[in-house]
C-alpha positions as CSV (number, residue, x, y, z in Angstrom):
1,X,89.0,140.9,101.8
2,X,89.0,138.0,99.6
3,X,86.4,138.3,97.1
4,X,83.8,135.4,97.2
5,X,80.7,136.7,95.0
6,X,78.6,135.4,92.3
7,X,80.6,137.3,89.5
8,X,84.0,136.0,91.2
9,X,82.6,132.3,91.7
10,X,81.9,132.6,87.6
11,X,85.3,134.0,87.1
12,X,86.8,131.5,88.5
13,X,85.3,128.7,87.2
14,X,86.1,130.5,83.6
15,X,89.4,130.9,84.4
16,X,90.2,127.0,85.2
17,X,88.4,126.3,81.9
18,X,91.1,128.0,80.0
19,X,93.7,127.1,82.5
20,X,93.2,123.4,81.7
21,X,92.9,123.9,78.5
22,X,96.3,125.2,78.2
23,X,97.8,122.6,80.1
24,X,96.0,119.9,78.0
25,X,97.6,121.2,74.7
26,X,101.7,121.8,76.6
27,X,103.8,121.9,75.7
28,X,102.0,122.7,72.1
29,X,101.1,126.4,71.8
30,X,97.5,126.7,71.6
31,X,95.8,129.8,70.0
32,X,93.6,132.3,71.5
33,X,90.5,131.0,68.9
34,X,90.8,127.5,69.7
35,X,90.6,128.4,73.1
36,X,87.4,130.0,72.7
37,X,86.5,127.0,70.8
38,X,87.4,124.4,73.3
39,X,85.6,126.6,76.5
40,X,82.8,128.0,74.9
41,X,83.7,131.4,76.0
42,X,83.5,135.0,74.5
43,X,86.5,135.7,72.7
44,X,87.2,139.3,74.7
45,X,86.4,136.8,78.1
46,X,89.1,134.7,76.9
47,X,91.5,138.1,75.9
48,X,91.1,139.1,79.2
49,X,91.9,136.1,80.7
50,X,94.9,135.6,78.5
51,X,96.4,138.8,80.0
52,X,95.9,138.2,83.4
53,X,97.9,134.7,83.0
54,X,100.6,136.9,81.2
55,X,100.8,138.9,83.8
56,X,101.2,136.5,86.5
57,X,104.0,134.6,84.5
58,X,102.5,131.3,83.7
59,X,101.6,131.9,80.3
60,X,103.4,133.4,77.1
61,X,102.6,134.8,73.6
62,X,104.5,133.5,71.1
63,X,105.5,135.7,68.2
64,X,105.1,133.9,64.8
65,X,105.6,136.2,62.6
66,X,104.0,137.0,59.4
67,X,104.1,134.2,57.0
68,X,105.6,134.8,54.1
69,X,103.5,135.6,51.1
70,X,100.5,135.9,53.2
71,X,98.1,139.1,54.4
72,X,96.8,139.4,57.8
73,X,98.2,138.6,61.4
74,X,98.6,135.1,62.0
75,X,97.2,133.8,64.8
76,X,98.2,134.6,68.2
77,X,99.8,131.1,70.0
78,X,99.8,131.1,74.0
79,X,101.9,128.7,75.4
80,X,103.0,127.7,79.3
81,X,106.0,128.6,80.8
82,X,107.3,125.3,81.9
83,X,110.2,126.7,84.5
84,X,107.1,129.3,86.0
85,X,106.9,126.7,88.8
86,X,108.7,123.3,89.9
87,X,107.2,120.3,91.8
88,X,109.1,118.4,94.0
89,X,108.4,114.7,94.4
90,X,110.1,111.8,96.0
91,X,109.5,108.0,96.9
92,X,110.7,106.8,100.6
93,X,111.9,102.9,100.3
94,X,112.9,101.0,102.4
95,X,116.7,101.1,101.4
96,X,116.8,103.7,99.0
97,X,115.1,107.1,98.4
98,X,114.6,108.7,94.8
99,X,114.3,112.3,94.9
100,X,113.3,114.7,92.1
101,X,112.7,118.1,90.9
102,X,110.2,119.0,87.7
103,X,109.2,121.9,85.9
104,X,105.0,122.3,86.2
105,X,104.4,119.9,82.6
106,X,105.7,117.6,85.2
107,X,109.7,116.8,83.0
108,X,112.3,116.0,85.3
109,X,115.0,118.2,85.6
110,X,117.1,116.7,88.6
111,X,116.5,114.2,90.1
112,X,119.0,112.4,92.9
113,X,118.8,108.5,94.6
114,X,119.9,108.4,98.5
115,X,120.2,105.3,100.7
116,X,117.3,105.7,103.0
117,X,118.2,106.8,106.6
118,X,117.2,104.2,109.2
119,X,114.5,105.9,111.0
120,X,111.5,107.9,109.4
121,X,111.7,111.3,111.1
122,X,116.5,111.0,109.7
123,X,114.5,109.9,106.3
124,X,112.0,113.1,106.0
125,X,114.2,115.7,107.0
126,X,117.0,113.7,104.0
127,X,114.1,114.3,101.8
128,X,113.7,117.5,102.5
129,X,117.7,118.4,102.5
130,X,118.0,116.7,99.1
131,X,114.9,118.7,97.4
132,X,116.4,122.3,98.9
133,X,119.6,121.1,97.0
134,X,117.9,120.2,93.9
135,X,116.1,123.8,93.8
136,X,119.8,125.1,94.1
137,X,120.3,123.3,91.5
138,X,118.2,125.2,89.1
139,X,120.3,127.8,89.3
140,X,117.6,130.7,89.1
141,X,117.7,132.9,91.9
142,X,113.4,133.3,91.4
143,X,112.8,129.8,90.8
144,X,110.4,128.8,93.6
145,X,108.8,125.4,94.5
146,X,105.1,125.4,94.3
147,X,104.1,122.2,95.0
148,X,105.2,118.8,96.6
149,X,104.1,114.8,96.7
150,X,105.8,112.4,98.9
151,X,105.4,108.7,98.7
152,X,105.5,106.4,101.8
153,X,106.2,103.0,102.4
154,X,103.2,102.3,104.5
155,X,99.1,103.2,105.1
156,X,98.6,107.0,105.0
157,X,95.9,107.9,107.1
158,X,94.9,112.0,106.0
159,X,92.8,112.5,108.7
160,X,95.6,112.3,111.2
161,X,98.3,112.8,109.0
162,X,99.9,109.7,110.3
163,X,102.1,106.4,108.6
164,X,100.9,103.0,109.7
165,X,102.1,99.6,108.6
166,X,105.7,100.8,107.5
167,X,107.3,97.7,108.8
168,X,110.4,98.2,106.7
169,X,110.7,102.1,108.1
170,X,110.1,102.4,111.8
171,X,109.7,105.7,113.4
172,X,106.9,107.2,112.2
173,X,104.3,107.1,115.5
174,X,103.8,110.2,116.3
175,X,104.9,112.0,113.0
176,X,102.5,114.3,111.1
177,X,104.1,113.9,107.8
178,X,102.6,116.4,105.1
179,X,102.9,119.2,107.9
180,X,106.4,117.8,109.0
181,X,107.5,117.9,105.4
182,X,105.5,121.1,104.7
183,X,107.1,123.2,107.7
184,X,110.6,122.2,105.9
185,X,110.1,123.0,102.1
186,X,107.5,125.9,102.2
187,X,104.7,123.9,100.4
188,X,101.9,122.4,101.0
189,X,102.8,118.4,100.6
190,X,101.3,115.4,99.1
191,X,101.7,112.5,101.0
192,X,100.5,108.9,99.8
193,X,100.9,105.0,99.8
194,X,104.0,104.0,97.6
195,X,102.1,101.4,95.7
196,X,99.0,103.9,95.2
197,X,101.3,106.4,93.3
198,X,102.8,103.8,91.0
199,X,99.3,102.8,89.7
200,X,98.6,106.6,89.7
201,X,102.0,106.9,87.5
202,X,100.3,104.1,85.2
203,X,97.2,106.5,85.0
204,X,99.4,109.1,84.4
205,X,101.8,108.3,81.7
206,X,100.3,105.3,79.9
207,X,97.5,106.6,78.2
208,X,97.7,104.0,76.1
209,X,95.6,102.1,78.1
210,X,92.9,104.3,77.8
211,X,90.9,102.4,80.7
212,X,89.3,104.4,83.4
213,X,89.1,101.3,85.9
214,X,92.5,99.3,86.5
215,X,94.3,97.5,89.2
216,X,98.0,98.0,89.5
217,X,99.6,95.4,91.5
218,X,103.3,95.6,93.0
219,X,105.6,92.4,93.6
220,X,108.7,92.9,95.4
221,X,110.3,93.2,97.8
222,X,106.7,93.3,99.5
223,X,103.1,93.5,98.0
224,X,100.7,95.7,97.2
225,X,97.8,96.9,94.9
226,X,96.7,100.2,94.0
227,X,93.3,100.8,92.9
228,X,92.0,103.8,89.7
229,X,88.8,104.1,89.5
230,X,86.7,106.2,87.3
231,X,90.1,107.7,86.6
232,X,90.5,108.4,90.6
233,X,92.8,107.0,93.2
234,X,90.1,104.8,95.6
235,X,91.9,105.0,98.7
236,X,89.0,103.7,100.6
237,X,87.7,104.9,104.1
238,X,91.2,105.0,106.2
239,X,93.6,104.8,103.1
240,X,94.1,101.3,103.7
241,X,92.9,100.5,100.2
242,X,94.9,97.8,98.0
243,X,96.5,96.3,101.1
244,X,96.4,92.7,99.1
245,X,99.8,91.6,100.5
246,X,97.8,91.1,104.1
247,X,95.0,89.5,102.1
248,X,94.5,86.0,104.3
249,X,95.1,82.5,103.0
250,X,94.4,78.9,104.2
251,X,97.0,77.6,107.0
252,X,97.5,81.4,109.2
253,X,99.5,83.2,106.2
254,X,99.2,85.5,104.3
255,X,99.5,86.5,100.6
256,X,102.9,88.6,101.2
257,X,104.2,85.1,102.8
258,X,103.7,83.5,99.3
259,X,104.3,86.1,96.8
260,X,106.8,88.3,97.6
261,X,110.8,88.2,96.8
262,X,111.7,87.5,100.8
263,X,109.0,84.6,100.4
264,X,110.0,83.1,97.0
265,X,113.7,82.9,98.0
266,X,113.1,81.7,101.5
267,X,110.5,78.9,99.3
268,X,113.4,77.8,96.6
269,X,116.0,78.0,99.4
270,X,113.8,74.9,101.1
271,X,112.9,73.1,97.8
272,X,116.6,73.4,97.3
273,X,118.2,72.3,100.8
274,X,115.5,69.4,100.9
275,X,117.2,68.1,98.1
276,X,115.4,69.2,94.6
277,X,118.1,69.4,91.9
278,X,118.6,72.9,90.8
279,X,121.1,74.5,88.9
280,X,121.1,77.4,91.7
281,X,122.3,77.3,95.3
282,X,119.9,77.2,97.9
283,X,120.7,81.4,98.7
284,X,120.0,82.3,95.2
285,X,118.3,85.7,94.6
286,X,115.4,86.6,92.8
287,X,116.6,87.8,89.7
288,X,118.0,84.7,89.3
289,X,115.2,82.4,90.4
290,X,113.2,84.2,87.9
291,X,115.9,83.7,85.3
292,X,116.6,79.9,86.0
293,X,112.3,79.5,85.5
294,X,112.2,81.0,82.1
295,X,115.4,78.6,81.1
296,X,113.5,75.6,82.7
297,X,115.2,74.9,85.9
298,X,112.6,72.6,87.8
299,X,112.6,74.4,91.0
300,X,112.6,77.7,89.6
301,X,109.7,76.9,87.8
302,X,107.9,75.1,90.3
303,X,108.3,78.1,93.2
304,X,107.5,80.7,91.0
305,X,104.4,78.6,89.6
306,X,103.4,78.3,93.0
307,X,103.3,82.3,93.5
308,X,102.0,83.0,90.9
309,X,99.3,80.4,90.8
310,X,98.5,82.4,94.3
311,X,98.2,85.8,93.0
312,X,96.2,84.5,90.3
313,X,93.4,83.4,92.7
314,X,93.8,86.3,94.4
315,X,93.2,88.7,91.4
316,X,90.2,86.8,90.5
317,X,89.0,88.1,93.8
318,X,90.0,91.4,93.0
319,X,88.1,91.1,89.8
320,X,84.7,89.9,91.8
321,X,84.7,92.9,93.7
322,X,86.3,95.7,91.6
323,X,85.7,94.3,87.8
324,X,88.9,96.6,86.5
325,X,89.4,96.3,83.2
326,X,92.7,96.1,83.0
327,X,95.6,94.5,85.9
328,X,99.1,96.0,85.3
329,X,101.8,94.0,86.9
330,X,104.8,95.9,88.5
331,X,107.9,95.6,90.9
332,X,111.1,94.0,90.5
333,X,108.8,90.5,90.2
334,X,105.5,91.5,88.5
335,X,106.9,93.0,85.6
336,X,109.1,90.1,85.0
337,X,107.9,88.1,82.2
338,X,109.3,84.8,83.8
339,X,106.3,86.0,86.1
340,X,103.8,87.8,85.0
341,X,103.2,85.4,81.7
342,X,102.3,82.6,84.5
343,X,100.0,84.6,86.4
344,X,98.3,85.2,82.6
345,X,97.6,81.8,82.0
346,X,97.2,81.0,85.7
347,X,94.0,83.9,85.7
348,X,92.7,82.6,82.3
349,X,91.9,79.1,84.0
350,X,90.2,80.6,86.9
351,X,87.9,83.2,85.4
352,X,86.2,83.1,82.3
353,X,86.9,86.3,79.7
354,X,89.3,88.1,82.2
355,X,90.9,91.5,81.9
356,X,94.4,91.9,80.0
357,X,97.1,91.5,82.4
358,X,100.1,93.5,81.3
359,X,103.7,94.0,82.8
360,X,104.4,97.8,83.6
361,X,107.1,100.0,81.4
362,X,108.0,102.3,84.2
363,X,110.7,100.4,86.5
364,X,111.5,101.4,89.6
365,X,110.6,104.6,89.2
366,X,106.9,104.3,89.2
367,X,106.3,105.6,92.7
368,X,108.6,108.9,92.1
369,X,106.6,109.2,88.1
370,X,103.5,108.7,91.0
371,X,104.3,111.2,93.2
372,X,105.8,114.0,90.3
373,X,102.6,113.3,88.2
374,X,100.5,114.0,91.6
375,X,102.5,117.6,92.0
376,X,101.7,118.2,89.0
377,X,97.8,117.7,89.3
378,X,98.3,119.6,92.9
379,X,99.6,122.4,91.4
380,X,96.9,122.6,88.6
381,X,94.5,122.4,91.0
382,X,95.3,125.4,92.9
383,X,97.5,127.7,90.6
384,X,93.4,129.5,89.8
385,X,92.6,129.8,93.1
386,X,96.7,130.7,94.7
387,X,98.0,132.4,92.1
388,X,95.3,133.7,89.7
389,X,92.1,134.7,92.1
390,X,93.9,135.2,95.4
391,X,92.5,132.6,97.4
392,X,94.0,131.0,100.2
């Protein structure tokens, strides 16, 4: 029988303390005093505790040595074992699928991109094939997944385990993804919004920011926003949170329709075929839209000032109702300067004193950094409770 009682409840909450303590300092070694400076623990508690994570492989002693010319023992250093443990996360697109493996610090040791299969139960069990081929990968007969995040390209709704809204993935009615996914690589699974787990990557690796309230809003192919607060993902009731691409606008559209790549394209391709001079055809792409803007091709400039004039006033909605204080622009679009610089100075005329708006560093990788950075605060989570106390 598991055991539950007072002493064990303290235990465990003891154990966590010096458990994320030693993640905090990894990969530096940390020693045993300055964890009983940082948790406020006995130093034979702490001992104790040191040798129980020995034992159950997540933690090492380092030997030092005596330094030379010195008396005494130095001091003894603890550090994790990174390849203990590996996460698995992926992102589903639309078109194409990244797929990764990472030790339990969350570094990427194989990682493999996959068209997307056309339906979403073909796409699951791809993501599932590729990750059991990345763990071969590793090449250690013990290594052993231990946690999982998967990112999908529509609404996530936990309570039923269900996708909704994935217009550019059809097939998931009826699909209880994180046990679908779970049944096929022996974890338990993560799933989440695509756009949620970039601005959770943003959380993640750019510290920088050090904000604890931010919006981080996609533009591509499609549109989305993802919400942190109080250093938490907001998902909202029905994890429909940061659906701002459905967001209504004057005239029946809505903002997706305006900012978006499919819209901007579809927008210059008009401009263009109604006869506007531009040094592009009317079936340019994107990238070069963007490109023509910044060099000061009329057109250009005047569709992309248009979307981003829209998003601006949009924002400054955002900003009424969530008062982040900081908007990161990502996506192929939002992290373009030719873009994000207009939606700067279009947000500075709308709204007196507002937040920094700054273009994101991570590429299209965000959502897979999202989802690897999410296995890695799954497996934290749980590693006292799983592997340490016994708890299911």
């Amino acid at each position: 029988m598991v055991d539950r009682s007072d002493s064990s409840l303290l235990r465990l909450i003891n154990v966590r303390k010096v458990v994320d303590a030693m993640f905090a300092a990894a990969p530096v070694a940390i020693s045993r005093a300055e964890l009983v400076r940082q948790t406020g623990l006995a130093k034979p508690t702490v001992s104790s505790m040191m040798a129980d994570l020995e034992s159950s492989g997540l933690v090492r002693l380092i030997d030092v040595g005596t330094p030379v010319g010195e008396m005494g023992r130095p001091p003894a250093l603890y550090e994790i074992i990174p390849d203990s443990g590996f996460l698995l996360g992926a992102d589903i697109g639309a078109t194409k699928m990244i797929v990764g493996i990472a030790d339990i610090l969350g570094r990427v040791v194989y990682e493999q991109v996959a068209s997307t299969m056309p339906t979403a139960s073909d796409a699951l069990d791809q993501v599932a094939s590729i990750g059991r081929s990345l763990m071969r990968s590793v090449g250690d007969d013990t290594a052993q997944l231990a946690a999982a995040c998967v990112a999908v390209p529509g609404i996530y709704r936990r309570g039923s385990d269900t996708v909704h809204g994935a217009r550019n993935l059809p097939g998931f009615t009826g699909i209880q993804v994180a046990e679908t996914l779970g049944r096929s690589l022996g974890v338990p699974v993560e799933v989440e919004n695509d756009v949620n787990l970039a601005a959770v990557a943003e959380d993640w690796l750019n510290r920088g920011h050090d904000v604890t309230d931010f919006a981080a809003i996609s533009i591509g192919t499609g549109l989305g926003m993802g919400l942190i607060i109080g250093d938490q993902l907001f998902r909202g009731g029905n994890g429909a949170s940061g659906e701002i691409g459905s967001m209504r606008l004057p005239g029946g559209v809505c903002l997706e329709d305006v900012v978006s790549g499919p819209a901007i394209c579809k927008a210059f391709g008009r401009a263009v075929e109604s006869g506007s001079d531009s040094v592009l055809s009317s079936d340019a792409e994107v990238p070069a839209i963007l490109d023509a803007a910044q060099h000061g091709d009329p057109v250009a400039e005047r569709v992309v000032q248009h979307a981003a004039d829209t998003l601006a006033e949009a924002i400054a909605n955002v900003i009424m109702l969530f008062d982040p204080e900081l908007i990161v622009l990502g996506g192929g679009i939002g992290a373009n300067p030719a873009f994000s610089g207009r939606v700067r100075t279009a947000l500075s005329a709308l709204i007196a004193d507002p937040p920094p708006v700054q273009s994101s560093t991570l590429g299209n990788r965000s959502t897979f950094l999202g989802a690897i950075g999410t296995a890695v605060r799954r497996f934290q989570s749980s590693i006292v409770t799983d592997r340490l106390m016994g708890w299911p």
